[in-house]
C-alpha positions as CSV (number, residue, x, y, z in Angstrom):
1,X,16.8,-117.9,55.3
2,X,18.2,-120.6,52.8
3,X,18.8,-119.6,48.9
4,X,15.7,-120.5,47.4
5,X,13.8,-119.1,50.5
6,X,15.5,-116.0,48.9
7,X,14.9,-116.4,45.7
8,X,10.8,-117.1,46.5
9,X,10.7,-113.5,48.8
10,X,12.4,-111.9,45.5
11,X,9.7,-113.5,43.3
12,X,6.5,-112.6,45.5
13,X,7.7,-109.5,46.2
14,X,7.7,-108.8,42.3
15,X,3.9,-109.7,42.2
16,X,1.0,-107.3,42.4
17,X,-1.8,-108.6,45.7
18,X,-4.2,-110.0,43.1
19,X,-1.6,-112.6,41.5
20,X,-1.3,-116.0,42.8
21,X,1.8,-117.7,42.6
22,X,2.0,-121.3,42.0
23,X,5.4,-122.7,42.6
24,X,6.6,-125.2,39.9
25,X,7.9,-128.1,41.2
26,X,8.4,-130.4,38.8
27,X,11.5,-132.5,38.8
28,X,12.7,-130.7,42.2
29,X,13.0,-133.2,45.4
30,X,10.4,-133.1,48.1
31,X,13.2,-131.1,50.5
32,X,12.6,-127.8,48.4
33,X,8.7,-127.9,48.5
34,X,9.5,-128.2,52.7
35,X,11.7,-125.4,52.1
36,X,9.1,-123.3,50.3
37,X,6.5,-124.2,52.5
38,X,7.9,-123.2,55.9
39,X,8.0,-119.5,54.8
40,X,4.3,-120.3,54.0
41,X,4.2,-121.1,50.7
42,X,1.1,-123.6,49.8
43,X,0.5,-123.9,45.9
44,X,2.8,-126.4,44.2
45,X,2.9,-127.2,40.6
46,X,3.3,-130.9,39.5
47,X,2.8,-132.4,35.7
48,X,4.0,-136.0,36.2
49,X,1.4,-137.7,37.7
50,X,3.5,-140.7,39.7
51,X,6.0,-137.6,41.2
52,X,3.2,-136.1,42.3
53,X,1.7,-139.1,44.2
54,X,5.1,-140.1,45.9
55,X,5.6,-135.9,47.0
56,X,2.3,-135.9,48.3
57,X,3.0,-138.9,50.6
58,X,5.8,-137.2,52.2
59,X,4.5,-133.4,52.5
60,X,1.9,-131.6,54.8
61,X,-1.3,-132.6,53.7
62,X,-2.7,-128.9,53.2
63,X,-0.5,-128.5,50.2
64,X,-2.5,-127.1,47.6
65,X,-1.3,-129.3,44.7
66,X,-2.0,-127.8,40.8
67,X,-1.5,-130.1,37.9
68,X,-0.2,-128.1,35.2
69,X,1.1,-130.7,32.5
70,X,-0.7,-132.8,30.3
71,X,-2.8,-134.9,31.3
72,X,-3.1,-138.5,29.8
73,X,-7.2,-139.3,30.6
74,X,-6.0,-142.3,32.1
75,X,-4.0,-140.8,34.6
76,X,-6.9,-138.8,35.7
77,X,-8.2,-141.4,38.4
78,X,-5.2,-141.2,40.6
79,X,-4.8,-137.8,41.3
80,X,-9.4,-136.6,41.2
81,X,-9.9,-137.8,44.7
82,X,-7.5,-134.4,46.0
83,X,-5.9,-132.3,43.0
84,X,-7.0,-128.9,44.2
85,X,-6.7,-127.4,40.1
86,X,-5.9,-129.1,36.8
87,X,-4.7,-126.0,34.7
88,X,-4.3,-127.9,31.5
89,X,-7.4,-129.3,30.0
90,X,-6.8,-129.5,26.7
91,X,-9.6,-131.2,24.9
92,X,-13.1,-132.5,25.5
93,X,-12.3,-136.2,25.9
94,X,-10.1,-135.5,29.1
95,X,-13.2,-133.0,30.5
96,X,-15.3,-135.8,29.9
97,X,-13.2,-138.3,32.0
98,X,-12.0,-135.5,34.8
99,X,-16.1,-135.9,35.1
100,X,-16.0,-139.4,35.3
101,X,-13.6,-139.4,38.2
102,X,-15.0,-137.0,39.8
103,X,-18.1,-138.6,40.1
104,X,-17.1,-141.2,41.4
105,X,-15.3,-139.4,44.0
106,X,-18.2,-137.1,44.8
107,X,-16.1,-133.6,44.0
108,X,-16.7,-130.9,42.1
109,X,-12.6,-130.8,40.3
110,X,-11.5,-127.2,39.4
111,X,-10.3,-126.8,36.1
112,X,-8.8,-124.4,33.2
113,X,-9.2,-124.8,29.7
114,X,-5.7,-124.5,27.8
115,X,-5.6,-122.3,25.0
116,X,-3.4,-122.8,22.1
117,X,-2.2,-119.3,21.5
118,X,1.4,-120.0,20.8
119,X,3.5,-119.9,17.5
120,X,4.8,-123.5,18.3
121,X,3.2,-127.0,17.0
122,X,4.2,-128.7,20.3
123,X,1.9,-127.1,22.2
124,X,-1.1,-128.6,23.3
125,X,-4.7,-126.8,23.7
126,X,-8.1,-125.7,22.3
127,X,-7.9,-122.7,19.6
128,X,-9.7,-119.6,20.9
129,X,-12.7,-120.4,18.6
130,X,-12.6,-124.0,20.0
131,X,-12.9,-123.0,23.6
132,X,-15.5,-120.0,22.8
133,X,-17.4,-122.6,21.5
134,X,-16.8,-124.5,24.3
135,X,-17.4,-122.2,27.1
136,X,-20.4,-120.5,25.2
137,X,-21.9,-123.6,24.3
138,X,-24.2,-126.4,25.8
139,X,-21.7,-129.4,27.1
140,X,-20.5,-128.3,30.1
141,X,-24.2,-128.5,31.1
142,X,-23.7,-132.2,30.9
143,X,-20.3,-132.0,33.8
144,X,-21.9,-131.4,36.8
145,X,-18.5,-132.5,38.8
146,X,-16.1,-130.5,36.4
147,X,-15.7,-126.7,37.1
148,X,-14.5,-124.6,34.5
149,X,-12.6,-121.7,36.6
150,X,-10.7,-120.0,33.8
151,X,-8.1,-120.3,31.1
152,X,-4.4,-121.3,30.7
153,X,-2.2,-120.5,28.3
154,X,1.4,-120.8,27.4
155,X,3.5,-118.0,25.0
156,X,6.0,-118.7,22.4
157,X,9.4,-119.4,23.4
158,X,10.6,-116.2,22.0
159,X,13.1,-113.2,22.7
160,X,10.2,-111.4,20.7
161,X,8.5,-109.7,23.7
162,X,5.9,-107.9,21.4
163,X,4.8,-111.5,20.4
164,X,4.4,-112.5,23.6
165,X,2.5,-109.9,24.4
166,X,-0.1,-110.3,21.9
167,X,-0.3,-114.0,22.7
168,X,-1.1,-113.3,26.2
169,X,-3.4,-110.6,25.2
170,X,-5.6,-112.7,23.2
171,X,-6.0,-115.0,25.6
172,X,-7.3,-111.8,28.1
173,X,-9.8,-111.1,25.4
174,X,-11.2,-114.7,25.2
175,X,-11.7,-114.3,29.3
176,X,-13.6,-111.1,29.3
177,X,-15.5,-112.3,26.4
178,X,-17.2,-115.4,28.4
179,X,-16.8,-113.6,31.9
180,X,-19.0,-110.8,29.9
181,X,-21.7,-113.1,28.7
182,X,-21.7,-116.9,29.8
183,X,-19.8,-116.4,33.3
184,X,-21.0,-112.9,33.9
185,X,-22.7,-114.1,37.2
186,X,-19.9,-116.3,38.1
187,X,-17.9,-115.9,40.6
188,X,-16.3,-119.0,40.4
189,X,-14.6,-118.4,36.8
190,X,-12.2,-115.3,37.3
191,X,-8.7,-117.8,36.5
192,X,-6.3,-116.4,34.0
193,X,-3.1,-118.8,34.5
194,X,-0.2,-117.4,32.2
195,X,3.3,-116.2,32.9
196,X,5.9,-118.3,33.6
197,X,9.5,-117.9,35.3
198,X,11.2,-116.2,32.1
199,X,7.7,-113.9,30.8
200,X,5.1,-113.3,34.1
201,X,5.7,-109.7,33.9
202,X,4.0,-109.5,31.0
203,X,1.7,-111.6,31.8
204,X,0.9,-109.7,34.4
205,X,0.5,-107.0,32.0
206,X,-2.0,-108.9,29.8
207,X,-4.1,-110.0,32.5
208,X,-2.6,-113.0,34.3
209,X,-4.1,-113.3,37.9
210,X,-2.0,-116.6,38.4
211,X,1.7,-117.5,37.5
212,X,3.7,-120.9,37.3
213,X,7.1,-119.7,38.6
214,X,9.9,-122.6,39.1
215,X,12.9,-121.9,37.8
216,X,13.5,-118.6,39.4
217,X,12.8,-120.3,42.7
218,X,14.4,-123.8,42.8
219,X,16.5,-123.2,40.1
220,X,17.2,-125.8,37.3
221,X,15.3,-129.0,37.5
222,X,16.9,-131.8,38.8
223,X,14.8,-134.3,37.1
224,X,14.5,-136.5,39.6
């Protein structure tokens, strides 16, 4: 067993049954994701749409690959004929195009609305009022090929773990609010992707059924 093979055992070890684990592989060379994947790894996380395309030429082809950056809209048509979840969707217009391509690909593309719960201006992501609205409203009547399967969210970058905490927990009160009422008979919406290599236990502990872990595994990014 090689280092990082290590280092993945050590993180999926640490999650409960119910959590899914996507491993973050931004900026890491395709020879980590094969490392990863023999000891049965299959969710990757990519956010640079070109890196993504030349990893998934080389790699098995049932690789379960997650966007999780942003998304430019005009990016969207190169990765909607096989991206298995776009975790980011941070504003109408980009629904409305992830639609578009879709169409014209004849899928149905999984998706998560980002919420903007953190402290930080550089984050990207509807405000809880925006995506209530959203999710409890009309419009995504009109996106047959867009599935709305949950909610994404990113915490502060802060030391301040009661922060974080009530970041993530707002975003878990959001999801049971539309599970409750609008996806109450939906089987289909029952994402919750937050926690990340440095805060998924709390996550965890404020609802997070899905974490993007990559540091922990492959270690500082290469930026290839």
């Amino acid at each position: 067993m090689t280092d990082l093979q290590r280092r993945l055992a050590d993180v999926r070890a640490s999650l409960p049954e119910s959590v899914q684990l996507v491993a973050v592989s931004k900026f890491h060379p395709a020879e980590f994701i094969r490392e990863a994947y023999d000891v049965g790894q299959r969710i990757f996380g990519e956010s640079h749409v070109q890196e993504l395309q030349e990893k998934r030429a080389e790699l098995p082809s049932d690789i379960e690959w997650h966007f999780i950056g942003h998304l430019q809209t005009n990016k969207v048509k190169y990765i909607a004929p096989y991206i298995s979840l776009i975790h980011a969707v941070d504003s109408v217009r980009l629904l409305h195009e992830i639609e578009k391509q879709a169409s014209r690909c004849g899928r149905r593309i999984p998706c998560l609305l980002e919420l903007h719960v953190a402290d930080e201006a550089t984050k990207y992501g509807f405000t809880v009022d925006e995506a209530r609205s959203l999710l409890l409203g009309d419009e995504l009547h009109s996106l047959p090929h867009v599935q709305v399967r949950g909610l994404m969210c990113m915490a502060t970058h802060t030391e301040d773990t009661s922060q974080i905490h009530r970041e993530f927990a707002s975003a878990y009160a959001l999801y049971r609010e539309v599970k409750e009422t609008r996806f109450a008979h939906d089987d289909t919406f029952g994402l919750r992707s937050w926690g990340m290599s440095h805060d998924y236990s709390i996550a965890i502990q404020e609802g997070s059924n899905m974490v993007r872990v990559g540091s922990s595994i492959f270690g500082l990014r290469q930026y290839i």
